[in-house]
C-alpha positions as CSV (number, residue, x, y, z in Angstrom):
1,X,-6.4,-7.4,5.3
2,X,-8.8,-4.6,6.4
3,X,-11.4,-3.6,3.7
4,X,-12.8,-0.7,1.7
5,X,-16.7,0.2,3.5
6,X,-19.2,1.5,1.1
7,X,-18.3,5.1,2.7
8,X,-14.5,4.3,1.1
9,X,-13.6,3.7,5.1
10,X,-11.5,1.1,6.2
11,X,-13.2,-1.9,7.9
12,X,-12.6,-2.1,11.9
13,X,-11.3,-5.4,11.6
14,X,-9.6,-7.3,9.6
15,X,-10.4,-10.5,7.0
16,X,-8.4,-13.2,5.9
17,X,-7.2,-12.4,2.2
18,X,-5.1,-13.5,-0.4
19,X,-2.9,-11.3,-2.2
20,X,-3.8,-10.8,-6.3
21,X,-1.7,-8.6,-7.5
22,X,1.5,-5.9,-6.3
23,X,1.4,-4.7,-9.9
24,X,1.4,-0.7,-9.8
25,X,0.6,-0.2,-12.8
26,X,-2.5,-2.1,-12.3
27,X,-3.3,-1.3,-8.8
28,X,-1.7,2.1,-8.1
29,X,1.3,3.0,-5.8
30,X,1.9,2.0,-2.7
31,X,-2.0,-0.5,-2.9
32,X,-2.3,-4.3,-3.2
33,X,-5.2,-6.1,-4.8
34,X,-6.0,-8.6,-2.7
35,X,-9.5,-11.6,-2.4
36,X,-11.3,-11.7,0.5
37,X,-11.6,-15.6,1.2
38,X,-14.9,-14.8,2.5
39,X,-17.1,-14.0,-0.4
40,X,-14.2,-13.7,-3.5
41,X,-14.3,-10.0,-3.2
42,X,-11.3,-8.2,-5.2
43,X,-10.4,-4.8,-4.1
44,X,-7.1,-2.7,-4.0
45,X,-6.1,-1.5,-0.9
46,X,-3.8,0.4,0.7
47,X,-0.5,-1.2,1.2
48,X,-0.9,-0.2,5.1
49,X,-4.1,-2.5,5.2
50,X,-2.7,-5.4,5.5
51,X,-2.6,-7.1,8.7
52,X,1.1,-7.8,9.8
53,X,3.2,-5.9,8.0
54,X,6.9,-5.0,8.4
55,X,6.7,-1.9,10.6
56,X,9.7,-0.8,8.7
57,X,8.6,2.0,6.5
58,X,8.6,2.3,3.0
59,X,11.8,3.5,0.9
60,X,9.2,5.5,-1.1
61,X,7.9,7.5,2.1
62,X,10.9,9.7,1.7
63,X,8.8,11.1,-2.1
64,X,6.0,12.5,0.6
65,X,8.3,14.4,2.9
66,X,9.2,18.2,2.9
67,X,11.9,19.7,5.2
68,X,9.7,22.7,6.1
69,X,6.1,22.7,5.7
70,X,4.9,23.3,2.5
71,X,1.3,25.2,1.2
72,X,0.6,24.7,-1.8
73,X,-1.8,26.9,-4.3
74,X,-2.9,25.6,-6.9
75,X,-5.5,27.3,-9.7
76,X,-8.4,25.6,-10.7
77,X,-7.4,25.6,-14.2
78,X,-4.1,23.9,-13.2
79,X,-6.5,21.4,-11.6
80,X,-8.5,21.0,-14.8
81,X,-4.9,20.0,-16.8
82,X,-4.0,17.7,-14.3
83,X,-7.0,15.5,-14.5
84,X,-6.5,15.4,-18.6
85,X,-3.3,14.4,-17.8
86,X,-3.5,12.2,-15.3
87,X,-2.2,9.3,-16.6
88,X,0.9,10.9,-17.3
89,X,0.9,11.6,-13.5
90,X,0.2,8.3,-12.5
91,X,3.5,7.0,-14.5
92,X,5.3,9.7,-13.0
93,X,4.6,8.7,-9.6
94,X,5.2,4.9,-10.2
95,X,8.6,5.7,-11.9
96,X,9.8,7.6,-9.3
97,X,8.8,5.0,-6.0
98,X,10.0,2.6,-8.6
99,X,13.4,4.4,-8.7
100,X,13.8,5.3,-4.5
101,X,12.8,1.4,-3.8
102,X,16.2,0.4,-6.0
103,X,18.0,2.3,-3.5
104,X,19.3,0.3,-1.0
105,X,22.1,2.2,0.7
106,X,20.6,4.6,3.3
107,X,23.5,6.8,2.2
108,X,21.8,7.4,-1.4
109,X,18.1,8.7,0.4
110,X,20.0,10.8,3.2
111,X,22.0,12.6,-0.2
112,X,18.7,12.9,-1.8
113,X,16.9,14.3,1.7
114,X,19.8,16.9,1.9
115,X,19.3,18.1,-2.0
């Protein structure tokens, strides 16, 4: 797996790692705690980190896609209510990767793309 750099970076190459954990509610969405087998290091990393991966992408990509580009405004106070919230946000997003990864017929994400 490729690692974090004290800039938040990731590494140019890659170390050999086991994986600790796919828990989201431990390690975020879509990020894998894995130990570096080099010096016991724990970090959580993005899932695309990791060295080969399937190339097929994620069920959960279709939650970051818009079918016309999208600006968004946002107030700072808004921003100031998200961040007290944020865990609620945090369970919002798991749920809802949780709930497009138990799709498994292509059919179900095209209706949900065409909504």
């Amino acid at each position: 797996a490729f690692y974090q750099e004290c800039d938040g970076r990731r590494s140019r190459r890659a170390l050999p790692a086991t994986v600790e954990s796919l828990d989201e509610t431990r390690v975020g969405t879509r990020r894998v705690g894995v130990r570096f087998l080099d010096d016991g290091v724990v970090q959580w990393v993005p899932i695309e980190w990791l060295k080969d991966l399937d190339p097929a992408p994620k069920v959960d990509n279709v939650l970051h896609q818009a079918p016309h580009p999208t600006v968004h405004l946002i107030r700072r106070a808004d921003l100031d209510a998200v961040k007290a919230s944020y865990d609620d946000v945090a369970k919002l997003l798991a749920r809802n990767a949780s709930y497009l990864r138990s799709l498994e017929d292509l059919e179900d994400l095209g209706a949900l793309r065409s909504k």
